[in-house]
N, C-alpha and C positions, 0 to 999 in steps of 0.2 A: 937485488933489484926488486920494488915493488911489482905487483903483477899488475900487465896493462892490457892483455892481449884479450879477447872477447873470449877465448877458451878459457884462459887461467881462472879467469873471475867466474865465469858461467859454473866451471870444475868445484871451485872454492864455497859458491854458492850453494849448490848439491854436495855439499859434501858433510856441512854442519848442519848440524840439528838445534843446538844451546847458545842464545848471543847472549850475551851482557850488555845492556846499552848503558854508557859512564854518561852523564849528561840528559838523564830521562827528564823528563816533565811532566807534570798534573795539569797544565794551563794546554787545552784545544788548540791556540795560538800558534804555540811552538812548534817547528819542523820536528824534534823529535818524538812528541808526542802521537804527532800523524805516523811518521815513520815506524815506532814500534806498534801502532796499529797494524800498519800495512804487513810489518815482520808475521803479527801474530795472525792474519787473515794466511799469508802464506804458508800457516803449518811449522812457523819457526815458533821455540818455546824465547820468550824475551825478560830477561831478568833486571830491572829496573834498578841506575847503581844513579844515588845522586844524596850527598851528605845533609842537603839543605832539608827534604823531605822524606827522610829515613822512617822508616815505621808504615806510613801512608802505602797506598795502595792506586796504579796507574794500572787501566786496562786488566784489572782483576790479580795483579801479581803485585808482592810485597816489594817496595823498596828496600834495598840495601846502602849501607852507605859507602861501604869499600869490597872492591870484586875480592879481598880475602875473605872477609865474611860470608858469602856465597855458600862454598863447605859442599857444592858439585861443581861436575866436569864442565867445561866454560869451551866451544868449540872456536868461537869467535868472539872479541870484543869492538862494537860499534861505539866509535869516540865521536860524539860530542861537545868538542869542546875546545877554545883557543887554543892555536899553533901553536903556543909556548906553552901552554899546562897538558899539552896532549903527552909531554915525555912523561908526567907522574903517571897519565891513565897506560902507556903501553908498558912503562916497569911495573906494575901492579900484575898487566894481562902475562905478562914474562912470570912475575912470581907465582901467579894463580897456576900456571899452567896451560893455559890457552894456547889453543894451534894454530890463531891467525887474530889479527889487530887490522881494523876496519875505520884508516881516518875520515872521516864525512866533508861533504862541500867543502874546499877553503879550510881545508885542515893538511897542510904540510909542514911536516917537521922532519927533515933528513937523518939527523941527529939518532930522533927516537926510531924511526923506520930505520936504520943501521943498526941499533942496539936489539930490536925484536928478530931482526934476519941473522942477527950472530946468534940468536938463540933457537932460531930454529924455526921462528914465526912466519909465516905468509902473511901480507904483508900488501895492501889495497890501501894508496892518499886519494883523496881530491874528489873523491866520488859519495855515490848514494846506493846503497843497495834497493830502495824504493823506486828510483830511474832505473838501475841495473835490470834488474829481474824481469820489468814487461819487456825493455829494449833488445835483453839478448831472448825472448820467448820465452821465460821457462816456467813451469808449472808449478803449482801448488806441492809442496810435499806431503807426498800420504805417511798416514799415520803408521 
């Protein structure tokens, strides 16, 4: 079962340090653009995964184009991106390694949420970690 309870995600939230966001953006526009702001004001390191702008640089970090490429530890992956292309980005975060897949707003895929929990992934749809973090209180992580 995905985690829903205000602990489980508060726990999950402290517990990573490395996100991969699949779905970054260079356009201010975009929710995820803001959002890997807000990651990196909170003391998260945010690694920028998006094929269209690979090379380019969002908020001082290199895009990549596929979370293999990465080539470090990946604690969480932050999906942006349609219900139905979300199963490619959670088999990626399964292959890379990652200990937990983080679907955003209007991103439910059962499918792919079953296949990361048979691997071992924790395991957050429908949400924001930029709502999350002021809602349940939690603070900044120190360095």
């Amino acid at each position: 079962m995905p985690l829903t309870t205000d602990a489980e995600i508060a726990a999950l939230l402290q517990s990573v340090r490395t996100i991969a966001l699949v779905g970054a953006s260079d356009r201010p526009d975009r929710p995820s653009y803001g959002v890997m702001r807000f990651l990196q004001d909170h003391g998260y390191r945010v690694i920028p995964v998006n094929p269209q702008i690979t090379g380019e640089h969002v908020h001082s970090e290199y895009v990549w184009r596929e979370l293999s490429q990465i080539g470090e530890p990946i604690d969480m992956v932050d999906i942006f991106r349609r219900p139905q292309a979300a199963g490619e980005a959670v088999d990626e975060a399964i292959a890379a390694g990652a200990k937990a897949v983080w679907m955003q707003l209007g991103v439910i895929n059962e499918e792919a949420a079953a296949r990361a929990e048979a691997a071992g992934l924790k395991v957050v749809m429908n949400r924001c970690p930029a709502i999350e973090i002021p809602r349940l209180g939690l603070k900044p992580l120190s360095p």
